[in-house]
C-alpha positions as CSV (number, residue, x, y, z in Angstrom):
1,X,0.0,0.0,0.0
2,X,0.8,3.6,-0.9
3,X,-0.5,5.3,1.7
4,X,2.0,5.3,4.2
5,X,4.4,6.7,1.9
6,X,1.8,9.5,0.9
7,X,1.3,9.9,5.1
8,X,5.1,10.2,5.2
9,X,5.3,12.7,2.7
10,X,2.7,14.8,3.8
11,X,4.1,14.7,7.6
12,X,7.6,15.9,6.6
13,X,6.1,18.9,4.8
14,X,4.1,19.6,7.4
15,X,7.1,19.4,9.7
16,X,9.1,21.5,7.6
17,X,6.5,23.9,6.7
18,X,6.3,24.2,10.8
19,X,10.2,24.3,11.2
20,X,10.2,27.2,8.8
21,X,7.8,29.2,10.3
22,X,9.3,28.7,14.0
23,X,12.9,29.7,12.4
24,X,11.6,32.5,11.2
25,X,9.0,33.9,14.1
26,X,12.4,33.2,16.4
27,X,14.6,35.1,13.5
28,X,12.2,37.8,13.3
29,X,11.5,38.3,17.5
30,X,15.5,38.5,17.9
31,X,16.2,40.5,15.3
32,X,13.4,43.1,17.0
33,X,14.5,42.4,20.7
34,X,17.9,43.3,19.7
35,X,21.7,42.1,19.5
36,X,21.5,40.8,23.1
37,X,19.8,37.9,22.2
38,X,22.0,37.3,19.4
39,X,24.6,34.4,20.0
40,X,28.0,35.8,18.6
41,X,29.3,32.0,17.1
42,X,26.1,31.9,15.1
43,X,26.7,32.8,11.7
């Protein structure tokens, strides 16, 4: 059966799709709290 590949699928986008969005909520709340929250090794 095909559908646990096609669950798989649509779980990893989901995932991603949620992984994106927290990166960038968390990119976008440090970049407006300031360069405190800022860790210097990250590039």
């Amino acid at each position: 059966m095909k559908l646990n590949e096609k669950l798989g699928a649509r779980v990893r986008a989901s995932w991603r799709y949620l992984l994106g969005s927290l990166t960038g909520l968390v990119n976008r709340v440090r970049s407006g709290l300031g360069p405190q929250f800022r860790r210097p090794n990250t590039k």
